[in-house]
NUKOLKE-675258 format. One record per atom (N, C-alpha, C): x, y, z. Coordinates in steps of 0.001 Angstrom, whole numbers, padded with zeros to 6 digits, always signed. Layout:
N
XYZ;...
This chain:
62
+014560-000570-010970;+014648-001585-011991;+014666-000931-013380;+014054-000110-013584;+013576+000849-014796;+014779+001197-015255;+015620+001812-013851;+017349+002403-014592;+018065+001304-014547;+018143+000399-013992;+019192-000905-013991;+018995-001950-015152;+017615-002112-015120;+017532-003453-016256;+015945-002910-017093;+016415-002172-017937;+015638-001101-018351;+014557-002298-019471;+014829-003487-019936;+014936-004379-020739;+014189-005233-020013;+014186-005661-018549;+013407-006608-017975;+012206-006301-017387;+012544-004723-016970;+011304-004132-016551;+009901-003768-017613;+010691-003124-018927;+009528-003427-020157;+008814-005221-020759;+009595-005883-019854;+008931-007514-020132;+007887-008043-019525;+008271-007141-017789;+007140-007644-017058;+006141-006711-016732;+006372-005184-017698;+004765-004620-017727;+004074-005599-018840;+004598-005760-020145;+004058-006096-021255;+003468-007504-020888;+004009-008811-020146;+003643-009942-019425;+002534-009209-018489;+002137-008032-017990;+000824-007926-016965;+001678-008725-015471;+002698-009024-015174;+003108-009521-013950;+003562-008134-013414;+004093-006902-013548;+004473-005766-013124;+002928-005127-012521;+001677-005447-013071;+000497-004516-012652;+000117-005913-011379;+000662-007287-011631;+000135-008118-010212;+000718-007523-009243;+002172-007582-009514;+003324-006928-008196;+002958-005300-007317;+002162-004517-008203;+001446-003534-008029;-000279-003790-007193;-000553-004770-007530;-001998-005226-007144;-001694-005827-005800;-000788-006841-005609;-000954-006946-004491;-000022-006046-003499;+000609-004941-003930;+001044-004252-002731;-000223-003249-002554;-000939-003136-003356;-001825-002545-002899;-003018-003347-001821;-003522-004418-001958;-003681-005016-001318;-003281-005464+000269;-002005-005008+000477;-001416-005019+001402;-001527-003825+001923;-001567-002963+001148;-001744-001501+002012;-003192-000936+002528;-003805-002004+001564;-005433-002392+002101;-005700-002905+003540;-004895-003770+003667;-004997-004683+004226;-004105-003784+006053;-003733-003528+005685;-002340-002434+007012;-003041-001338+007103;-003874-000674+006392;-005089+000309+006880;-005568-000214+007753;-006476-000820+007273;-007672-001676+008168;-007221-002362+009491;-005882-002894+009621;-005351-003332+010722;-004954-001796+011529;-004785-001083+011132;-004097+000328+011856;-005254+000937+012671;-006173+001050+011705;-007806+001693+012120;-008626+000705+012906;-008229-000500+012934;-008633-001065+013815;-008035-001174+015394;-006571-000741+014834;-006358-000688+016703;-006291+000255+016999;-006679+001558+016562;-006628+002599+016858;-008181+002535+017151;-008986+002172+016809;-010768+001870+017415;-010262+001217+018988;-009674+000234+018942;-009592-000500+020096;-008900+000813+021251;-008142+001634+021059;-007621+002835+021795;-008776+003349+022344;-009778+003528+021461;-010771+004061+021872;-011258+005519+020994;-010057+005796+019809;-010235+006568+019021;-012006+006208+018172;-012413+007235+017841;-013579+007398+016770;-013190+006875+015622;-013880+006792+014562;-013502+006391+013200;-012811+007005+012572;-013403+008400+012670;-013033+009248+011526;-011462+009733+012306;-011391+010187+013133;-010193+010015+013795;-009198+008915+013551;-009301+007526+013684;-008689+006301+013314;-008215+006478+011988;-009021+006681+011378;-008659+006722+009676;-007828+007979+009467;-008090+009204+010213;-007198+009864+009316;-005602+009686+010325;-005778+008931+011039;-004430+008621+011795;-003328+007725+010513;-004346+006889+010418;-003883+005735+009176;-003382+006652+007912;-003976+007370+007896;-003794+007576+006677;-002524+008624+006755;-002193+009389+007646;-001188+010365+007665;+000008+008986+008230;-000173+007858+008911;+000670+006743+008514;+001425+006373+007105;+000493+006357+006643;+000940+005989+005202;+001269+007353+004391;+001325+008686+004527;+001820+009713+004254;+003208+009520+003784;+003999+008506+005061;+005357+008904+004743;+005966+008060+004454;+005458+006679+004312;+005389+006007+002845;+006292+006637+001824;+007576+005475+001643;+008488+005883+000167;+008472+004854-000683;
């Protein structure tokens, strides 16, 4: 958006709607952890195991 509409994207940091769109994907990635590490508990994995499964999940994340 930044290179395409270089003009709309400085509207909706300055409006604070660019840091919501940011808030809730984070939220979501909150949210897709906790679902990941949870079925990876149900496998029968440990915690600390579970989590760093999740988390090398989201590693490759673009």
């Amino acid at each position: 958006m930044l290179d395409n509409n270089p003009l709309e994207y400085v509207t909706l940091i300055l409006s604070g709607e660019m840091q919501s769109y940011c808030d809730l994907e984070d939220d979501l990635k909150d949210s897709m952890f906790n679902d990941i590490v949870k079925s990876y508990l149900v496998k029968g994995y440990n915690k600390s195991t579970a989590e760093m499964m999740a988390r090398e999940f989201f590693m490759y994340d673009s």
